[in-house]
N, C-alpha and C positions, 0 to 999 in steps of 0.2 A: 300334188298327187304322188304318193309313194307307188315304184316301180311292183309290176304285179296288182294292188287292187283291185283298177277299173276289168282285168281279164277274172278274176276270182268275182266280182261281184254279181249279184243278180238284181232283176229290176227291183226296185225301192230299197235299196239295203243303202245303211247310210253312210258306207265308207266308198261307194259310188262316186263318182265326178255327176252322173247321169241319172235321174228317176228312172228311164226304161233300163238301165244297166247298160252291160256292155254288149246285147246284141248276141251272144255266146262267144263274145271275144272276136264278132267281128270288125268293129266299130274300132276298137286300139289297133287292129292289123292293117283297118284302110286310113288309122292316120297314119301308124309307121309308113305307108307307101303315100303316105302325103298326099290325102284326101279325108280334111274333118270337117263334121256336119255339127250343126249349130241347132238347134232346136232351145228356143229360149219364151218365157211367160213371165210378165211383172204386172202386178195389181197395186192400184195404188186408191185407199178406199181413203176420205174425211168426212167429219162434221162437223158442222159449227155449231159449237158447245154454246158460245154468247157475242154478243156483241152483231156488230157485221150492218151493213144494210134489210137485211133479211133477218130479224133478231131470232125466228122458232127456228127452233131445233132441223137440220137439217141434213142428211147423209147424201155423200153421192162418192162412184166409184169410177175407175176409168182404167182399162186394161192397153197392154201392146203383147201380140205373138210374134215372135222374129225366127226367120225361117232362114237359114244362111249354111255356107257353106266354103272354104277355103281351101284354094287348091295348091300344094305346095311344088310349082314346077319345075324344080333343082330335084324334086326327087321322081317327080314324074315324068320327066322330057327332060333330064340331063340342063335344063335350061338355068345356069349358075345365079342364085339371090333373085330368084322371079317369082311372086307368086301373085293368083287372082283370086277376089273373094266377089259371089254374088251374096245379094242380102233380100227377103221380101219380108215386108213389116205393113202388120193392119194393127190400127188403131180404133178403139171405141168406148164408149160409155159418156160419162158426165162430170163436172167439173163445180164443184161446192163452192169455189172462186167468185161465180157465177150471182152465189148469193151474198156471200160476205161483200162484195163491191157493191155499188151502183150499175143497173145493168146499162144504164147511157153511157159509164165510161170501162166497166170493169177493172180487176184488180189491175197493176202494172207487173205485179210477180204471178205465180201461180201457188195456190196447195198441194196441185196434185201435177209436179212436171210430166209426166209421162202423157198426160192431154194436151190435146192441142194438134196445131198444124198439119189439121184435117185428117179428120176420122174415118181413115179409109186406106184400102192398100195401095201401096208403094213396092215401088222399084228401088230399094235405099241404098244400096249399092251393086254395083258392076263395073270394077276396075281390074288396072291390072298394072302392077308394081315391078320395077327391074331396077338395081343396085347396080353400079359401074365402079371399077377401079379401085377393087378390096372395101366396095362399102364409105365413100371420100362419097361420091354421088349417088342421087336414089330419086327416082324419077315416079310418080302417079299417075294414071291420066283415066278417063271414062265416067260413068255416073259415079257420083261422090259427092258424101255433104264437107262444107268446110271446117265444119268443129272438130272431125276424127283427126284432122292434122294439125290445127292452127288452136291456139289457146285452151289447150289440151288436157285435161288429166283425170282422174278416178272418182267417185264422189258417190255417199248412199245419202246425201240430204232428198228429203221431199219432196221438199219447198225450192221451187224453177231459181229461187235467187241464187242459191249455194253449187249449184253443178257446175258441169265443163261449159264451154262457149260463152260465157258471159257477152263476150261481145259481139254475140248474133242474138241472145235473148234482147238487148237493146236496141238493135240495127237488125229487126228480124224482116224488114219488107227488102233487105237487099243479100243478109248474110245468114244463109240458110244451113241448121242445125238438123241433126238427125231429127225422123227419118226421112226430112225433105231433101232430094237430092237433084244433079244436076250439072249439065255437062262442064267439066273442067278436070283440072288436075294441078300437080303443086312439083317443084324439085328442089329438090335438098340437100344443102351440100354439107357435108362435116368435118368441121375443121380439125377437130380432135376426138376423140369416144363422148365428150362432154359439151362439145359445145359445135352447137349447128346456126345455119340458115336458112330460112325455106321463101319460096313467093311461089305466090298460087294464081291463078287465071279461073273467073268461074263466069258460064254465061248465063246471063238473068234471061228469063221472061214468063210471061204469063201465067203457064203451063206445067210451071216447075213448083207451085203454090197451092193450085186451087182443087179443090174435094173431086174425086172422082179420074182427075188426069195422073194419076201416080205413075201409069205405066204410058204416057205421052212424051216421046226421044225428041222432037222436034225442036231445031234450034230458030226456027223463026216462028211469031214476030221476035225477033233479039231487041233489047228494050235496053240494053249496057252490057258489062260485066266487072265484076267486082275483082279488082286483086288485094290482097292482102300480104304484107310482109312481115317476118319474122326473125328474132333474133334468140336463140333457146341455149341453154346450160343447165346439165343434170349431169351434178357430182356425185358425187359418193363423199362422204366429210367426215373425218376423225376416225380414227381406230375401229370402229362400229361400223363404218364403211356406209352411214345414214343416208338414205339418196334426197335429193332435192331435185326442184321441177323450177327455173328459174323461165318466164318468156317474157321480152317485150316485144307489141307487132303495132303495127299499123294497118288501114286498110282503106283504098278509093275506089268507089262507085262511079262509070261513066254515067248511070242514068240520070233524067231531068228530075228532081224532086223540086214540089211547090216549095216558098221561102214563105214560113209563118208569116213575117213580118214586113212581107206583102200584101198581105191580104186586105180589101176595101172594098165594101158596097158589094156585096156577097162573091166575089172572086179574087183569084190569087191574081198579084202581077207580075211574078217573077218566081223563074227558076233556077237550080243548080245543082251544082254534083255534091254527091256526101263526101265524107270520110270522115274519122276519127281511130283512135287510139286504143289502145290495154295494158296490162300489166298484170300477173301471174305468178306470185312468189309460195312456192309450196318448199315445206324441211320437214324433214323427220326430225327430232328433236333428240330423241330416247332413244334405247333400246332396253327392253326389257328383261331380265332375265337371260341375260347375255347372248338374248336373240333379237335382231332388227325385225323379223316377223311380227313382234311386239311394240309396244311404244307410244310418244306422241306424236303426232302430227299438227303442224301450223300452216293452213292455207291465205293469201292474203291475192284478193282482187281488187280491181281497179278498172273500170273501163269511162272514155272520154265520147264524144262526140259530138259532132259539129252542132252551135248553136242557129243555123238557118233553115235546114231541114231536118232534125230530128227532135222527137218529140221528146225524149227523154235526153239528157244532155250528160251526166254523168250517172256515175254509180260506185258502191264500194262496199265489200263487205273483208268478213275475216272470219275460219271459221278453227275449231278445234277439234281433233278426233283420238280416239284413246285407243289404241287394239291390243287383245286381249290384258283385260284391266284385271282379271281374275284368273289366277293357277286354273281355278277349275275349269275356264271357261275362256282358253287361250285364241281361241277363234272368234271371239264375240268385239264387237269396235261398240263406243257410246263416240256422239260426235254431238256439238253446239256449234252455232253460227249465229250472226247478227247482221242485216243488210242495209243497205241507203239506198234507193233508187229515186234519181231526182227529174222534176217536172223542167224543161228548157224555158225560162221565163217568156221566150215570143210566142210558144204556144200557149199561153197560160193568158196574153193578152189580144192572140188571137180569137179564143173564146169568150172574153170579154165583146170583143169587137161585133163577133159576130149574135151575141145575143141582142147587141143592142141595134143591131141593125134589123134583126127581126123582132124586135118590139117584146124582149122575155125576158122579166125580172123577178117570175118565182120560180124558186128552186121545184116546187111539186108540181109545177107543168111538164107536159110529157115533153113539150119541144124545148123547152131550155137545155142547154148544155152545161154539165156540172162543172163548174171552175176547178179546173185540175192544178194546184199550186203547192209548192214545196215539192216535201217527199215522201213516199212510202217507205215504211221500215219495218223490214221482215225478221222474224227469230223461229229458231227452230232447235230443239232437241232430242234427239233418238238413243236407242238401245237399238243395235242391230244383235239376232240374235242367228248364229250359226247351226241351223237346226242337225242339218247333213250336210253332206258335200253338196247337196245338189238343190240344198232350201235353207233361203234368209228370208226371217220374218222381223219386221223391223217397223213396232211400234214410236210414235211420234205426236209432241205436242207442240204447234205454234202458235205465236201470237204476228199480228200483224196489225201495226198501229198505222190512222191514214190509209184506208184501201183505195186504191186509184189515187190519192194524191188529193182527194177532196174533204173538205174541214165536213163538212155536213154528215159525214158516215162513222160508224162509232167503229173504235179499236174490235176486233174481233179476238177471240179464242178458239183454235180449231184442234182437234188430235184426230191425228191419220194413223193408217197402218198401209204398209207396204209388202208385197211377197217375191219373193223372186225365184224361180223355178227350170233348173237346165235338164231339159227332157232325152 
């Protein structure tokens, strides 16, 4: 945002940061005094063109409104590198996912990420951040989800395989992604402007998951809690000054989880703690027209996981993105990606086990459980289109071969559209 603008602008003008505008220029006066409001709307509509479990033609849409607000208190209480942000997010509508899978096991990615984990208002954050010793340490703590810190970075794909967190969309019953959130916090230490460490502490239970409890603080029943560790480097590289997003983290659950490969005569016989792995390699590649605001970009994920309790066991995808591809249209990004997400072979014989313990060997009985084996592989291609400062609209086509991981569902074809709107 160039200096002046947002105070010149009026509501809907499209050199705005903001559709309401700037308020008559109040709105940039109570950030300079270090107090900005967030008022944020994303739409994210599909259909399934063909293919899918559900072959007819199918549309469904699914919105989030985010209500937030960030307090900057170095400028409002003298308080040096401290600031809090609350955040409130409702979630609604429907998920075409839904069809394209098998509804006994559904897809393992999503079409439309912005659905999901519970369609209803939250409390998504309420922290409050302070920095020590010129910015070397920097400390979190309060409601917080763990993907805003830990495997971390920017993304307008879709399609749930290509975004930030990957290694909670995997380990999502213990490592909770926006706008699930939940008491913990992370500190961070920095060892140079490029290279950090962080470890986080998050308490699990219940309450911090299920439809309807978004604004429930309650740290008991405590059921574990998850730490995850990190090791992060974002350079800047060659004369272009190109930044890069380098992480590897790890992460352990104290909770009990079932062990697939226990399971006999319809119960588990054993438990244990999770954990597993990631990796996070993002570079700007280019610069364009002798500006880095230009360029390619090269995203490459990775995430692991324990073969006893989780049901998906790896994952991996790689994605490309282009911004501003066209003089005319220097704000506009086109982005591709390709994804793996794979079934942990004890669950995959765990379902075996358990069909046959209850006596189900057709697939079109309702009580059979569909053999979820190998992997799903997602694709996804956009044009993200820069309408104003304050609206991206951002058509999209994928394909997702294997939905849920089961041979019996045919490859689907789906094209979405996305809107994204700062009020």
């Amino acid at each position: 945002m160039q200096p002046g603008f947002a105070h010149a602008a009026d509501a809907f003008s499209a050199d705005s940061p903001w559709m309401l505008g700037d308020w008559g220029g109040t709105r940039s006066e109570l950030k300079d005094e270090g107090v900005d409001f967030q008022l944020n709307y994303t739409l994210e509509a599909a259909s399934n063109f063909a293919g899918g479990y559900n072959t007819s033609t199918t549309a469904r849409y699914s919105d989030q409104q985010a209500f937030g607000v960030t307090l900057d208190l170095e400028k409002l209480l003298n308080w040096q590198d401290a600031e809090f942000q609350m955040t409130i997010t409702n979630r609604d509508g429907k998920n075409v996912s839904d069809q394209v899978a098998d509804p006994r096991t559904g897809m393992l990615s999503s079409t439309q990420e912005v659905y999901g984990r519970g369609q209803t208002w939250r409390l998504t954050q309420f922290w409050l951040r302070k920095g020590f010793f010129d910015d070397v340490l920097d400390v979190k703590a309060g409601r917080v989800t763990v993907g805003e810190d830990f495997d971390n970075f920017d993304s307008k794909f879709q399609n749930l395989a290509f975004g930030s967190g990957q290694a909670g969309n995997w380990r999502g019953d213990h490592w909770y992604n926006w706008p699930v959130s939940q008491w913990g916090g992370r500190v961070r230490l920095n060892f140079t402007p490029d290279v950090f460490m962080q470890v986080g502490f998050y308490n699990q239970n219940p309450y911090n998951y299920d439809r309807g409890d978004g604004f429930r603080m309650e740290f008991n029943p405590t059921e574990g809690n998850l730490v995850p560790v990190e090791l992060g480097w974002q350079p800047q590289l060659g004369a272009d000054k190109l930044p890069g997003n380098y992480r590897i983290g790890y992460y352990y659950s104290s909770t009990h989880d079932d062990v697939y490969g226990s399971w006999r005569n319809g119960s588990y016989g054993d438990t244990a703690h999770s954990y597993g792995g990631y990796i996070l390699a993002q570079q700007q590649l280019t610069a364009q027209g002798g500006s880095r605001d230009r360029g390619l970009t090269l995203t490459v994920q990775a995430v692991m996981n324990d073969h006893k309790t989780s049901k998906t066991d790896n994952y991996q995808s790689v994605a490309l993105t282009w911004k501003g591809p066209f003089d005319a249209r220097p704000q506009d990004e086109i982005g591709v990606a390709a994804g793996r997400i794979h079934i942990n072979s004890s669950y995959t014989r765990m379902l075996g086990d358990e069909n046959r313990f209850n006596g189900q060997t057709d697939y079109n009985s309702l009580a059979y459980l569909p053999i979820q084996d190998g992997s799903e592989y997602n694709y996804e291609i956009y044009y993200n289109v820069q309408a104003t400062n304050w609206l991206q609209i951002r058509p999209n086509l994928q394909y997702i071969s294997a939905p849920g991981a089961v041979n019996q569902v045919d490859d689907a074809f789906v094209g979405g559209i996305t809107a994204n709107v700062a009020f």
